[in-house]
C-alpha positions in Angstrom: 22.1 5.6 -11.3 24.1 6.6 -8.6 22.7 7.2 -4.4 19.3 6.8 -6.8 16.8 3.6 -5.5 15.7 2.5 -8.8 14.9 -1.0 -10.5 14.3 -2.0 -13.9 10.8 -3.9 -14.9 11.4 -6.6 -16.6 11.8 -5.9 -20.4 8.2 -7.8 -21.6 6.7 -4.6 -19.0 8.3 -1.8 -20.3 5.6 -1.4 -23.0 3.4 -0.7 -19.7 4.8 2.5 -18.5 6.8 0.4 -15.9 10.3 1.0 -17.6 11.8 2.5 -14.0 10.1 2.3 -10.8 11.2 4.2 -8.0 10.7 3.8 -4.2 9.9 7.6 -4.1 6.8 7.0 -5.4 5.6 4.8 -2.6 3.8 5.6 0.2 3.8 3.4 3.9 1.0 3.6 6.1 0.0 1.5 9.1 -3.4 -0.4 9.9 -4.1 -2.7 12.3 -4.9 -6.1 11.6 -8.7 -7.3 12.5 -7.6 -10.6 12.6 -4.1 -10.7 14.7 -4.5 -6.7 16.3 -0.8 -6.6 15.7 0.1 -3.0 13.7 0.9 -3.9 9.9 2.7 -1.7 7.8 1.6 -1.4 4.0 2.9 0.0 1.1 1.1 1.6 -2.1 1.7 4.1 -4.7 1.4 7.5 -3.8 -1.7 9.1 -5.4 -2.5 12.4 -3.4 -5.8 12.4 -5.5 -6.6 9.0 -3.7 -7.0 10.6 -0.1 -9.7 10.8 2.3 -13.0 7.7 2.2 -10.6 6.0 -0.1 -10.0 2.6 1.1 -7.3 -0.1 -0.4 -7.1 -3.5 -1.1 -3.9 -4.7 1.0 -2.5 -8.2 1.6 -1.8 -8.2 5.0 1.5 -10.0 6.3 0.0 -10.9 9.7 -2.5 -12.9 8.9 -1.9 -13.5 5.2 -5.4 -12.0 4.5 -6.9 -9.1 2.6 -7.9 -6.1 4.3 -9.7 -2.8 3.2 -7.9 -0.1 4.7 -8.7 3.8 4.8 -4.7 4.8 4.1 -5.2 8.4 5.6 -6.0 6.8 8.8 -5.1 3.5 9.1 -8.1 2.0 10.4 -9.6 -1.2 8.1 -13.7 -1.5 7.0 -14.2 -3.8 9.9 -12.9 -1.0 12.7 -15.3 1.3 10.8 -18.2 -0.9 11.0 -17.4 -1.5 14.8 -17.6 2.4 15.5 
């Protein structure tokens, strides 16, 4: 597809729904990591109906650690806990 960012799953996932995946439908947010404090950016699909006291399961590329993040603002379970 041309100027389009799109990938093909592999065939054995196409059965899934996965047949094209687009980078449209991701959403970046930042958090901070508890661990490092350095700002981490994270990726997930974009689900508007996912907003709000949802929080994420992310694999943080600081510290190499998982994290529960609140994606509307950023902050993880532990900076909750702490205010």
């Amino acid at each position: 597809m041309a100027g389009g960012r799109f990938t093909s799953a592999p065939r054995h996932l196409r059965g899934f729904g996965l047949g094209r995946l687009s980078f449209r439908d991701m959403a970046a947010f930042l958090y901070r990591c508890p661990t490092t404090g350095l700002r981490v950016q994270g990726w997930l699909a974009d689900n508007p109906a996912q907003r709000g006291e949802h929080y994420e399961l992310v694999s943080c590329l600081a510290c190499a650690g998982r994290h529960l993040v609140n994606t509307t603002t950023g902050k993880t379970l532990a900076d909750e806990d702490k205010d």
